[in-house]
PALOFI-195652 format. One line per field, with one value per residue (C-alpha): residue in one letter; residue number from 1; x, y, z. Coordinates in steps of 0.05 Angstrom, whole numbers, plus 32768, in hexadecimal, padded with zeros to 4 digits. Layout:
r = (A | ...)
k = (NUM | ...)
xx = (X | ...)
yy = (Y | ...)
zz = (Z | ...)
***
This chain:
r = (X | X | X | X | X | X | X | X | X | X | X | X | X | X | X | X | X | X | X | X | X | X | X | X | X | X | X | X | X | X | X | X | X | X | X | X | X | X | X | X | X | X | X | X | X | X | X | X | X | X | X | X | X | X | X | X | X | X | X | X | X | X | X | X | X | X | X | X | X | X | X | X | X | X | X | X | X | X | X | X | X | X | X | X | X | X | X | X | X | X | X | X | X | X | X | X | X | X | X | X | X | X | X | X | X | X | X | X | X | X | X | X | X | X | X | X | X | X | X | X | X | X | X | X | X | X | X | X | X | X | X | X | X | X | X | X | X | X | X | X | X | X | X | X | X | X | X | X | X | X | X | X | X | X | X | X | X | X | X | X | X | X | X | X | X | X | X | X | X | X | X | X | X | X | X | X | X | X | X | X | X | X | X | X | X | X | X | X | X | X | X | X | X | X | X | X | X | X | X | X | X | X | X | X | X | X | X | X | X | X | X | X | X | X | X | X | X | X | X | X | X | X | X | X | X | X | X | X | X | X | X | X | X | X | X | X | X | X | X | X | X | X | X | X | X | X | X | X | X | X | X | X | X | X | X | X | X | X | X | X | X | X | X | X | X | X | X | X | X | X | X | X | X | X | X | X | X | X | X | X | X | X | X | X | X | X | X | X | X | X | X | X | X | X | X | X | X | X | X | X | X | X | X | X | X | X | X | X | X | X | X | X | X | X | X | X | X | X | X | X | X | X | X | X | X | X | X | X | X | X | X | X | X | X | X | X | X | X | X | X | X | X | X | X | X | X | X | X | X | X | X | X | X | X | X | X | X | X | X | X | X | X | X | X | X | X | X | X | X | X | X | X | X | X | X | X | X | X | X | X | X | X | X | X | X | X | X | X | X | X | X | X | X | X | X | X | X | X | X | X | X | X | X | X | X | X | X | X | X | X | X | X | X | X | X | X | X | X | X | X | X | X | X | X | X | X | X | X | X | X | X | X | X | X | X | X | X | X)
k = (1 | 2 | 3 | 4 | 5 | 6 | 7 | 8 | 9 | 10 | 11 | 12 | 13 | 14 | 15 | 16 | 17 | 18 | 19 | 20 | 21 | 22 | 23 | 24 | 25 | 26 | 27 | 28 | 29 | 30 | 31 | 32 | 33 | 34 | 35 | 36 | 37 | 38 | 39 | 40 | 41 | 42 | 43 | 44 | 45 | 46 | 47 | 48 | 49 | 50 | 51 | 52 | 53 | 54 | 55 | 56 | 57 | 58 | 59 | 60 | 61 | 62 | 63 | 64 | 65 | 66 | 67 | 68 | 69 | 70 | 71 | 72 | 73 | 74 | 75 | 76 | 77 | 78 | 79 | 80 | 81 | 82 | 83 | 84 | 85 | 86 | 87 | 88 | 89 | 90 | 91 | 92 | 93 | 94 | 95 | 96 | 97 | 98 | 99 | 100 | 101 | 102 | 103 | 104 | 105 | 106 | 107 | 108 | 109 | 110 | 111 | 112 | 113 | 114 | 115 | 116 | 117 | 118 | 119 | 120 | 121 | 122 | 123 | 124 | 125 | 126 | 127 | 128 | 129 | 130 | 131 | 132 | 133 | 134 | 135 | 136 | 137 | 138 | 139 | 140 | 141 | 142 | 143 | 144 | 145 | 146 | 147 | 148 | 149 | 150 | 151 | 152 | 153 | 154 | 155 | 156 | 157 | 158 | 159 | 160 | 161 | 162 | 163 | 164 | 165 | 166 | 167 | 168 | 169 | 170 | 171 | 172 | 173 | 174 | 175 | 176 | 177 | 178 | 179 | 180 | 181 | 182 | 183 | 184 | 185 | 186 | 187 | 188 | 189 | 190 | 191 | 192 | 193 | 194 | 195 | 196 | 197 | 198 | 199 | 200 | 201 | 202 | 203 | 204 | 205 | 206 | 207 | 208 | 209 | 210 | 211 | 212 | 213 | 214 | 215 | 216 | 217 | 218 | 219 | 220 | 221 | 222 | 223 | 224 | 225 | 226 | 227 | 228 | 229 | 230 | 231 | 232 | 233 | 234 | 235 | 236 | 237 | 238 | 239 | 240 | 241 | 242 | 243 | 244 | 245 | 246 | 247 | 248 | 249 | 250 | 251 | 252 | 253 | 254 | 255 | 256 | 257 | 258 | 259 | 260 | 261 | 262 | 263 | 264 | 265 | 266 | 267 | 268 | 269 | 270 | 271 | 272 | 273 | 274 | 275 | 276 | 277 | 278 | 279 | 280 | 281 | 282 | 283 | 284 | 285 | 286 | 287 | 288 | 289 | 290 | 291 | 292 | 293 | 294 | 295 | 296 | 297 | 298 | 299 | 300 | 301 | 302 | 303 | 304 | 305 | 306 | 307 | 308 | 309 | 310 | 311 | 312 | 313 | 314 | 315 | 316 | 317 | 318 | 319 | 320 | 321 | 322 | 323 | 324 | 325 | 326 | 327 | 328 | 329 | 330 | 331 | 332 | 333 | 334 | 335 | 336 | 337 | 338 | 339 | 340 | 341 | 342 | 343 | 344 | 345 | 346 | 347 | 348 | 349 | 350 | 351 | 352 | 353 | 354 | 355 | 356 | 357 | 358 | 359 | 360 | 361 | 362 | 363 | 364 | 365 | 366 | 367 | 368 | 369 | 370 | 371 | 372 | 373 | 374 | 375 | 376 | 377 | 378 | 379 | 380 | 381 | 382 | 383 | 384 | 385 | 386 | 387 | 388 | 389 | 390 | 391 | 392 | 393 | 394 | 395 | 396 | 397 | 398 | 399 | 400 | 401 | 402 | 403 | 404 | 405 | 406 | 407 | 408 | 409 | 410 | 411 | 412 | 413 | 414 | 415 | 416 | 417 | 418 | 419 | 420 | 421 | 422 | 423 | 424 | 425 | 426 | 427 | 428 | 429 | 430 | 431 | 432 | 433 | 434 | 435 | 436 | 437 | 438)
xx = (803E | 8081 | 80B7 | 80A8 | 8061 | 807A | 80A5 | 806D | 8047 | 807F | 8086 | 80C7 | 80DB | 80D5 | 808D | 805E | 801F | 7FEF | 8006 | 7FFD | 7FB2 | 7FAE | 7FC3 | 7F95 | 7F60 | 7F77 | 7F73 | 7F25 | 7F14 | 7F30 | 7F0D | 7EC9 | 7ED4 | 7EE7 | 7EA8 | 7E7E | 7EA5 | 7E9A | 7E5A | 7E7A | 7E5B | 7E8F | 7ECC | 7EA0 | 7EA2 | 7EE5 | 7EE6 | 7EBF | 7EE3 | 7F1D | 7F09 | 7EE3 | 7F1C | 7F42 | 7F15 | 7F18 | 7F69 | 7F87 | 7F9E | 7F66 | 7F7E | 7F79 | 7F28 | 7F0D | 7F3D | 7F1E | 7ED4 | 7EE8 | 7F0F | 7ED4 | 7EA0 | 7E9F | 7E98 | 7E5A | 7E31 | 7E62 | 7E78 | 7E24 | 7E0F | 7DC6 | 7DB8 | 7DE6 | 7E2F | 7E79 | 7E78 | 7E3A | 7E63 | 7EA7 | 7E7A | 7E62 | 7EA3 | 7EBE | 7E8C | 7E95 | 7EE5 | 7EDA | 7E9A | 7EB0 | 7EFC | 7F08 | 7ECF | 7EBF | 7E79 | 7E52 | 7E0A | 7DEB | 7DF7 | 7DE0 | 7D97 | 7D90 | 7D8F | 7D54 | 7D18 | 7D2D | 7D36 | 7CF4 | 7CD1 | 7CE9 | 7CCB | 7C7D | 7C86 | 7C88 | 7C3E | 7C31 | 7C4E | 7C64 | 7CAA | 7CE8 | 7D18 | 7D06 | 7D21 | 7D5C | 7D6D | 7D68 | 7D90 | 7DCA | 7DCF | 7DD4 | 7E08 | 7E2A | 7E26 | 7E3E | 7E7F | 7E8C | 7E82 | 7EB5 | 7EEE | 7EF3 | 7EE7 | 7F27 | 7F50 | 7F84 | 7F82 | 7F9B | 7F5A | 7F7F | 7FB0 | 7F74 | 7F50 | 7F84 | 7F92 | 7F46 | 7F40 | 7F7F | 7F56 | 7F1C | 7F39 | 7F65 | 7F21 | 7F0C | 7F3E | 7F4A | 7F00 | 7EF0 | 7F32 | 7F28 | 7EE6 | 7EF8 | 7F37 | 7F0C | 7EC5 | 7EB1 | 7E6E | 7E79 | 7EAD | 7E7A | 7E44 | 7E30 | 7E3E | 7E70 | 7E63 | 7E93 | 7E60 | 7E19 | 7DF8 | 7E19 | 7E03 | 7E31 | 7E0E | 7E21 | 7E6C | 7E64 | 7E57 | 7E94 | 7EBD | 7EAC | 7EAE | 7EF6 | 7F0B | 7EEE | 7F0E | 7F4E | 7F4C | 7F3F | 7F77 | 7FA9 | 7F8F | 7F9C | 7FE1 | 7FD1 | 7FE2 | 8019 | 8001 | 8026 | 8037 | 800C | 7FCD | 7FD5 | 7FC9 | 7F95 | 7F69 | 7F73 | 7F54 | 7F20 | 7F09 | 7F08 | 7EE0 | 7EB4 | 7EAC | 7E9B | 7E66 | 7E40 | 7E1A | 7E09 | 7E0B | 7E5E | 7E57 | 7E33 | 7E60 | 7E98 | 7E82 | 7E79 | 7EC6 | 7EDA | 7EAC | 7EC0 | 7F0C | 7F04 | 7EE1 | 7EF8 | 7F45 | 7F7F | 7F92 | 7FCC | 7FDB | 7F9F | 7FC0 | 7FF6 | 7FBF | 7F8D | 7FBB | 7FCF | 7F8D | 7F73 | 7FAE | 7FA1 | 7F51 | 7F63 | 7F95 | 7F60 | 7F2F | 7F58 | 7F66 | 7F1A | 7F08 | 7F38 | 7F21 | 7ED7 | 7EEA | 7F25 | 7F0F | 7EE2 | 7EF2 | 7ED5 | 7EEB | 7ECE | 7E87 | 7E84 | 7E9B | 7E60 | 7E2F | 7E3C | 7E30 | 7DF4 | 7DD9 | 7DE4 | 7DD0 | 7DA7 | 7D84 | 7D51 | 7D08 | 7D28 | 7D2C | 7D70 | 7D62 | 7D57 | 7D01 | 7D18 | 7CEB | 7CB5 | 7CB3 | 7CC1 | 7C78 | 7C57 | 7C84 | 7C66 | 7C1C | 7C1E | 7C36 | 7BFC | 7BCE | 7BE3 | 7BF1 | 7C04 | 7C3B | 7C5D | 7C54 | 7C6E | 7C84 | 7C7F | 7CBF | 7CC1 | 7CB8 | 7C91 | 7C5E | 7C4D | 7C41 | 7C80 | 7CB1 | 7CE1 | 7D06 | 7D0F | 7D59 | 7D55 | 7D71 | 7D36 | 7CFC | 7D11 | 7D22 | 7CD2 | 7CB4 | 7CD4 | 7CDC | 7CA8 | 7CB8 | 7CC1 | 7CF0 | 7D15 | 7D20 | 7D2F | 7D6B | 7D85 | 7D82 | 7DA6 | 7DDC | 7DE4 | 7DF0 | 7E27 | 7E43 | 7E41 | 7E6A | 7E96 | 7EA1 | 7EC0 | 7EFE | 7F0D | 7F37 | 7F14 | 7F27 | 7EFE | 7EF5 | 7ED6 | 7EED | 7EB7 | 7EEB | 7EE2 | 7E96 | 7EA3 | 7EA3 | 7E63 | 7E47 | 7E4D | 7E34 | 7DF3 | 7DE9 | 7DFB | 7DC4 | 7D8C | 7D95 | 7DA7 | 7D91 | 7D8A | 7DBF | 7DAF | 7DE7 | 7E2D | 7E48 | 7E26 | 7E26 | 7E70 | 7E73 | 7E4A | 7E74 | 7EB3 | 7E9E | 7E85 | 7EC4 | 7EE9 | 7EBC | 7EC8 | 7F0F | 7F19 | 7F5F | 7F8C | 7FC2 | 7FFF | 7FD9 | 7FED)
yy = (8129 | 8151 | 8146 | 817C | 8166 | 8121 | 8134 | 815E | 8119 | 80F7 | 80F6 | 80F8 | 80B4 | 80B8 | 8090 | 80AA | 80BF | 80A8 | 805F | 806B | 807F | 803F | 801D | 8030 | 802B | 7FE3 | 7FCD | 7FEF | 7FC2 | 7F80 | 7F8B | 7F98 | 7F4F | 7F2B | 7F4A | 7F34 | 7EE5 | 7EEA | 7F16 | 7F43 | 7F8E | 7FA4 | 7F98 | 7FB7 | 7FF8 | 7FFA | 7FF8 | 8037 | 8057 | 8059 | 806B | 80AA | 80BA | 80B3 | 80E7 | 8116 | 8118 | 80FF | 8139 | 815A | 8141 | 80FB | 8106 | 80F9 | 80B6 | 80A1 | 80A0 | 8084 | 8051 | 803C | 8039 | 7FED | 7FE7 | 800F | 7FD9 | 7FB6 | 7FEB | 8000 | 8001 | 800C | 802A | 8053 | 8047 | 8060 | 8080 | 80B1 | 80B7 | 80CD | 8102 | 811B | 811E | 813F | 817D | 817E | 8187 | 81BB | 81E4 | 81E2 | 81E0 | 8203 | 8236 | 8226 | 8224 | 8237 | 825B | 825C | 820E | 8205 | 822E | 81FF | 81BC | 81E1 | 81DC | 8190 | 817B | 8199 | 817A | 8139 | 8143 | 8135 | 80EB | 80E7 | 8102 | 80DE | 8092 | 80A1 | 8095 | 80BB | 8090 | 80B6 | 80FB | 80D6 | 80C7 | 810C | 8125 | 80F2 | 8113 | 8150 | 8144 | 8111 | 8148 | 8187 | 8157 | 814C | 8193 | 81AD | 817F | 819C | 81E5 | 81E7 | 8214 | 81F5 | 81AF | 8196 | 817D | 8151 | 8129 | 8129 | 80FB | 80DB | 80BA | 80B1 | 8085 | 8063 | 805D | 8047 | 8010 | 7FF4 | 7FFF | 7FD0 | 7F97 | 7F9A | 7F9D | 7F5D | 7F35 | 7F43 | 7F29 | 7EED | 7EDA | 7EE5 | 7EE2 | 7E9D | 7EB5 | 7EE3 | 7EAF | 7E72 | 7E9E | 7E9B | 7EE6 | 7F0D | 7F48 | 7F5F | 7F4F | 7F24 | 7F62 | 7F83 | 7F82 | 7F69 | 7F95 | 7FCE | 7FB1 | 7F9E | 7FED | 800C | 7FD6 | 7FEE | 8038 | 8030 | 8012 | 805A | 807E | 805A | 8054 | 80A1 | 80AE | 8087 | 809E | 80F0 | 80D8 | 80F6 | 80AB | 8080 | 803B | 8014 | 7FCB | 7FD5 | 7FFA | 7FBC | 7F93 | 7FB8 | 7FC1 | 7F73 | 7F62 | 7F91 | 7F7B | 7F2F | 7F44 | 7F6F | 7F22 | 7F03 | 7F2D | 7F16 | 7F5A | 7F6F | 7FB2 | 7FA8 | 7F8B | 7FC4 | 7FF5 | 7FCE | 7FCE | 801D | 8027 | 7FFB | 801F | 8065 | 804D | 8031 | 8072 | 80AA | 809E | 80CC | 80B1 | 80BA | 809A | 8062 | 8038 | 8015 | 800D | 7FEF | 7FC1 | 7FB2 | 7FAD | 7F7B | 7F53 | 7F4A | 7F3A | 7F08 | 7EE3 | 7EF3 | 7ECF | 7E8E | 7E8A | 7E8D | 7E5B | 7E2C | 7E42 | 7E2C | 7DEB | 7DCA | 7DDD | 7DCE | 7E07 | 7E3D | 7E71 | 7E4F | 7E44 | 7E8A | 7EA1 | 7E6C | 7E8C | 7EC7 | 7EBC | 7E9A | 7ED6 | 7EF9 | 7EC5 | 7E9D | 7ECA | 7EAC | 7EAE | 7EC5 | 7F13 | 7F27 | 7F70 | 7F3F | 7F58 | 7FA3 | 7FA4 | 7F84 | 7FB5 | 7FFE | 7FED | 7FE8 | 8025 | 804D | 8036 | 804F | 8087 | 8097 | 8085 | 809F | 80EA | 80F8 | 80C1 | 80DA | 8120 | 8117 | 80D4 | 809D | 809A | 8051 | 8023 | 7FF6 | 802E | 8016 | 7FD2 | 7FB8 | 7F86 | 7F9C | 7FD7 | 7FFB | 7FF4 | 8034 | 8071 | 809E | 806E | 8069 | 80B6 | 80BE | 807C | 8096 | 80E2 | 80FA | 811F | 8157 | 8144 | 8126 | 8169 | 818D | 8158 | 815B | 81A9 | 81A0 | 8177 | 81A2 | 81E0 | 81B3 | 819D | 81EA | 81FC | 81C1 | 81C4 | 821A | 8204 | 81D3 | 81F5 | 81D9 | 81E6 | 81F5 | 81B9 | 817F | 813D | 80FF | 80D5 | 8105 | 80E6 | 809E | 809D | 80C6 | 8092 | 805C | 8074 | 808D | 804D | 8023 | 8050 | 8035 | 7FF7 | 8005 | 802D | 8078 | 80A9 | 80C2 | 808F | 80A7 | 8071 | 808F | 80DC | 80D1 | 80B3 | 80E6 | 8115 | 80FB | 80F1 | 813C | 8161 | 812F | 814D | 818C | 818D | 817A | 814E | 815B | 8132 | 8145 | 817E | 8167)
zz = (7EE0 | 7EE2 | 7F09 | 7F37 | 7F3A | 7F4C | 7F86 | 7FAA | 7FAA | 7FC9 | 801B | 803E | 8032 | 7FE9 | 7FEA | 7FB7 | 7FDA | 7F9F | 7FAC | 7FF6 | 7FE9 | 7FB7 | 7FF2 | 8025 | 7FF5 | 7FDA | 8023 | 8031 | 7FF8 | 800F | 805B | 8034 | 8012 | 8052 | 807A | 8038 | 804B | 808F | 8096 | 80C8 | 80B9 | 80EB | 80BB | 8080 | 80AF | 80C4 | 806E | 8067 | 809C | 8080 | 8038 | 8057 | 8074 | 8040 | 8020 | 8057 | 8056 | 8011 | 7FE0 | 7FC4 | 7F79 | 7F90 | 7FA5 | 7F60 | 7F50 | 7F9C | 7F82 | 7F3C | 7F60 | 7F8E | 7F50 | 7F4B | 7F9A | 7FA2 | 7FB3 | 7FD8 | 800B | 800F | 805B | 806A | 8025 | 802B | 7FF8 | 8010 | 7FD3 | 7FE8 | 802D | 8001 | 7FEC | 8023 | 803F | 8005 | 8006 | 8054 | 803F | 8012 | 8027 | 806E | 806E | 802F | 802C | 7FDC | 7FD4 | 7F94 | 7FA8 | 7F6B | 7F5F | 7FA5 | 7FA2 | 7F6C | 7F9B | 7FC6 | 7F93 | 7F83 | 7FCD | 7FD4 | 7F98 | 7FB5 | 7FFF | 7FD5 | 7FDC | 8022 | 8022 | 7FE5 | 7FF3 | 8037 | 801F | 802C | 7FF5 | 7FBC | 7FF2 | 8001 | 7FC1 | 7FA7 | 7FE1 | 7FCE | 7F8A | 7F96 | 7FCA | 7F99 | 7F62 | 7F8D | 7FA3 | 7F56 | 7F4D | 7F89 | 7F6A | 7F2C | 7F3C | 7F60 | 7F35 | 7F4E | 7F3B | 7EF2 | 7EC9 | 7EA0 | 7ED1 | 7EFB | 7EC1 | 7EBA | 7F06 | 7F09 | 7ECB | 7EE6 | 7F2A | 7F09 | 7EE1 | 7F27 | 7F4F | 7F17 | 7F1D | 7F6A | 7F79 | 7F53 | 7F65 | 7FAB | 7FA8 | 7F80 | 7FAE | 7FF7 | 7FE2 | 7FD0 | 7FD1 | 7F89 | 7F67 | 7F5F | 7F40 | 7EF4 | 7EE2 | 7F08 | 7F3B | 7F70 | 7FAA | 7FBE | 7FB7 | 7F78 | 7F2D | 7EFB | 7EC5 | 7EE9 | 7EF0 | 7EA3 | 7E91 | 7EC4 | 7E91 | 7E5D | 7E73 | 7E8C | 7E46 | 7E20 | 7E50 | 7E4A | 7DFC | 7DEF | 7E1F | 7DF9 | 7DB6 | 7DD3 | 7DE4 | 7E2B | 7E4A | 7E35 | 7E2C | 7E5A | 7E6D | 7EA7 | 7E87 | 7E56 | 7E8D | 7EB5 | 7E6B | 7E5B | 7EAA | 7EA1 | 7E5D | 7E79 | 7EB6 | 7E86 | 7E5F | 7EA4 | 7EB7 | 7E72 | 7E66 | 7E30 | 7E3E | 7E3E | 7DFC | 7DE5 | 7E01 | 7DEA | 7D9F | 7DA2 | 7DBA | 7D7C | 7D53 | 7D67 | 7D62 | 7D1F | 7CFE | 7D29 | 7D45 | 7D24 | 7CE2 | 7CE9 | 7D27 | 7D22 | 7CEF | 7D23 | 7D56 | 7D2C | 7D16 | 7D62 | 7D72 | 7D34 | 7D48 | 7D99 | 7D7D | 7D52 | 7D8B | 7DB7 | 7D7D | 7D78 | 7DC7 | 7DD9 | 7D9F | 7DBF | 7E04 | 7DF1 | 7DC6 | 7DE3 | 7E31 | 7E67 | 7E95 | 7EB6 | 7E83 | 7E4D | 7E65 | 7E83 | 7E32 | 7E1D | 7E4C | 7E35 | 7DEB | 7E03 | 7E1C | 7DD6 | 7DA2 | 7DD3 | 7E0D | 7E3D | 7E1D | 7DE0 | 7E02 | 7DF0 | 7E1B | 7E56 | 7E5D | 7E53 | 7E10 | 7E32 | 7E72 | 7E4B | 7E37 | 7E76 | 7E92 | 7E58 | 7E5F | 7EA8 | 7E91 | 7E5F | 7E90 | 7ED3 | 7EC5 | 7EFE | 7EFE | 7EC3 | 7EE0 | 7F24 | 7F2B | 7F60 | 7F86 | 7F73 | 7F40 | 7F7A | 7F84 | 7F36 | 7F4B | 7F19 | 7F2D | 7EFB | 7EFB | 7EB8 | 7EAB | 7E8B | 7E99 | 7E82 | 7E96 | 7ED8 | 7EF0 | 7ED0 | 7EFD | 7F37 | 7F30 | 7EF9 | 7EB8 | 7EE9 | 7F10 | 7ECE | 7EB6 | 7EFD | 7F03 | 7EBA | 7ECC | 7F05 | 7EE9 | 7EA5 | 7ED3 | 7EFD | 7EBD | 7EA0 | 7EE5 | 7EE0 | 7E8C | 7E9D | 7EBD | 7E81 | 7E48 | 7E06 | 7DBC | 7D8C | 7D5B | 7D82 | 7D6C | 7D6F | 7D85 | 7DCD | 7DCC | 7DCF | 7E20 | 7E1C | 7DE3 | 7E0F | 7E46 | 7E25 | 7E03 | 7E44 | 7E6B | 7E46 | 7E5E | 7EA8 | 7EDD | 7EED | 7EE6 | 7F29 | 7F47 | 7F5F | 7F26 | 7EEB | 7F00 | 7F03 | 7EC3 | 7EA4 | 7EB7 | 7EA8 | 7E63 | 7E58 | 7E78 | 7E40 | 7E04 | 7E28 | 7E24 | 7DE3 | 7DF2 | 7DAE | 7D9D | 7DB9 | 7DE8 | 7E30)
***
């Protein structure tokens, strides 16, 4: 950001307005903690409240960091099924659709036939989740798609405050929860809430640390003390949460940096990097043999899970579920055609904590390709306002990479969390960052 730039975001008394907006949404978090302590839903509405509002009156280049920021809290600010983050959304179209007048037709006669598609299971299963599901993605989608449209707005600083966002959301979500929820700070593996997944926490890590590293790579962030900081939190809370699919992602971002970052430029950095591993190396080994603390049997736990895992399963029963998934499949036609709104409807317990699986259990191979048509469109409309080169580096894939291999082991990409980082990691491919460009 210019100086120009940075004097329109100041007020009259000098106070930047992006730290005002950190603010307010710093302060919807810590109320959602306290009503998790004290079980008050009140206090977790007051919360919503004011992020929604937020929404409705912040600068329209702050909207995107506000949903990034809130990723980690989507289970924690959920009220009757229903997440502040799907509420930001709404809020967002209703800002632009209603206030603004932007509206694109031809993505919108699009939502009809899937809204439709998704009314069957109410006659089927008499259910109307698998409608109101639907209807939150293509709500979640359309917001995504009004914010970058704008002509107006600057693609890259956008990325940039969002991955910033997402990487405070991060920290502030889980220290809040570990400083007034007592509930969340005496369990085994980390989450920021009773009712949140720390796999889910484990991937937005790992995410965050892609993002960050192909931004300092580009040279479009300076690494700071501060993002220093903010990287070394995450990747402990990543740790805490023991999943492996933050491992996993993890590994690809070292693997990605190692074959694909400038040459000219990696040489420094790898050597920065090597070093803080190996410190890192020697502090955990003296963490795990010359301690008794908490750190060092959540690091134990953790390479329990890897070396170790319960009933020798290291994928945690995924490998042993796929195959009943796929046998219904085979032999309920109609299932694989169609779908079943849930995975329940299947008689499973498990869900398929995969990606592809589940969108085909709930949705049918049907409605797998109506949605991925849906989104590719979006991400066509999205991808023309972003200014790409024409050699595409692979170092521009990692985010992509990791969140492709971290969907195999988690849920649908139907969720606010993933569709957001699905798209973030295509309008980065998409714009082709050089070194030295912005």
């Amino acid at each position: 950001m210019n100086k120009a730039e940075e004097m329109i975001t100041r007020n009259k008394y000098g106070i930047n307005k992006n730290h005002i907006f950190n603010l307010i949404l710093i302060i919807g978090i810590i109320l959602a903690q306290i009503s998790e302590q004290i079980n008050i839903q009140f206090i977790k509405y007051i919360s919503a409240f004011i992020i929604i509002l937020l929404a409705f009156f912040c600068k329209k280049d702050f909207l995107l960091p506000i949903l990034c920021f809130m990723i980690p809290a989507n289970k924690l600010l959920t009220i009757n099924e229903i997440s502040v983050n799907t509420l930001v959304a709404v809020a967002i179209c209703v800002r632009i659709i209603f206030i603004r007048g932007i509206i694109n037709k031809r993505l919108f006669i699009l939502i009809i036939p899937i809204l439709c598609y998704s009314l069957q299971y109410i006659i089927r299963y008499n259910s109307i989740m698998p409608a109101f599901i639907t209807l939150k993605t293509v709500i979640q989608v359309y917001a995504l798609i009004l914010i970058f449209v704008d002509s107006k707005i600057h693609i890259v600083d956008i990325i940039k405050r969002s991955v910033w966002a997402l990487g405070l959301g991060i920290v502030i979500v889980s220290l809040s929860g570990i400083i007034l929820n007592s509930n969340i700070s005496s369990a085994t593996r980390f989450a920021v809430s009773d009712t949140s997944n720390a796999n889910n926490l484990g991937i937005t890590c790992t995410f965050y640390l892609a993002m960050l590293m192909l931004l300092y790579i580009k040279n479009i962030k300076r690494f700071q003390l501060i993002d220093f900081m903010l990287a070394f939190l995450v990747l402990t809370i990543g740790v805490y949460t023991q999943s492996r699919s933050f491992l996993i992602g993890l590994a690809i971002v070292f693997i990605m940096w190692t074959l694909f970052a400038p040459k000219r430029k990696q040489a420094k950095k790898t050597i920065f990097i090597l070093f803080a591993l190996l410190l890192g190396s020697i502090t955990v080994w003296f963490l795990i043999t010359h301690t008794n603390s908490d750190l060092s049997q959540t690091i134990i736990s953790a390479w329990n899970r890897i070396i170790n895992p319960r009933q020798g399963d290291i994928t945690g029963g995924r490998i042993d579920i796929w195959p009943e998934y796929i046998n219904i499949f085979i032999k309920e036609p109609l299932v694989f055609w169609l779908g079943s709104g849930t995975y329940t409807n299947l008689g499973l317990t498990m869900m398929a904590h995969n990606a592809i699986i589940e969108i085909i259990a709930d949705f049918g191979i049907i409605g797998l390709l109506m949605f991925t048509f849906y989104y590719i469109k979006a991400l066509s409309i999205v991808c023309k306002n972003c200014i790409g080169g024409k050699k595409k580096e692979w170092i521009n894939f990692t985010p992509l990479f990791v969140y492709v291999a971290c969907s195999m082991f988690t849920h649908s990409y139907l969720s606010l969390n993933m569709t957001l980082m699905l798209f973030l990691s295509i309008i980065l491919i998409k714009l082709n960052l050089r070194l030295n460009e912005y």
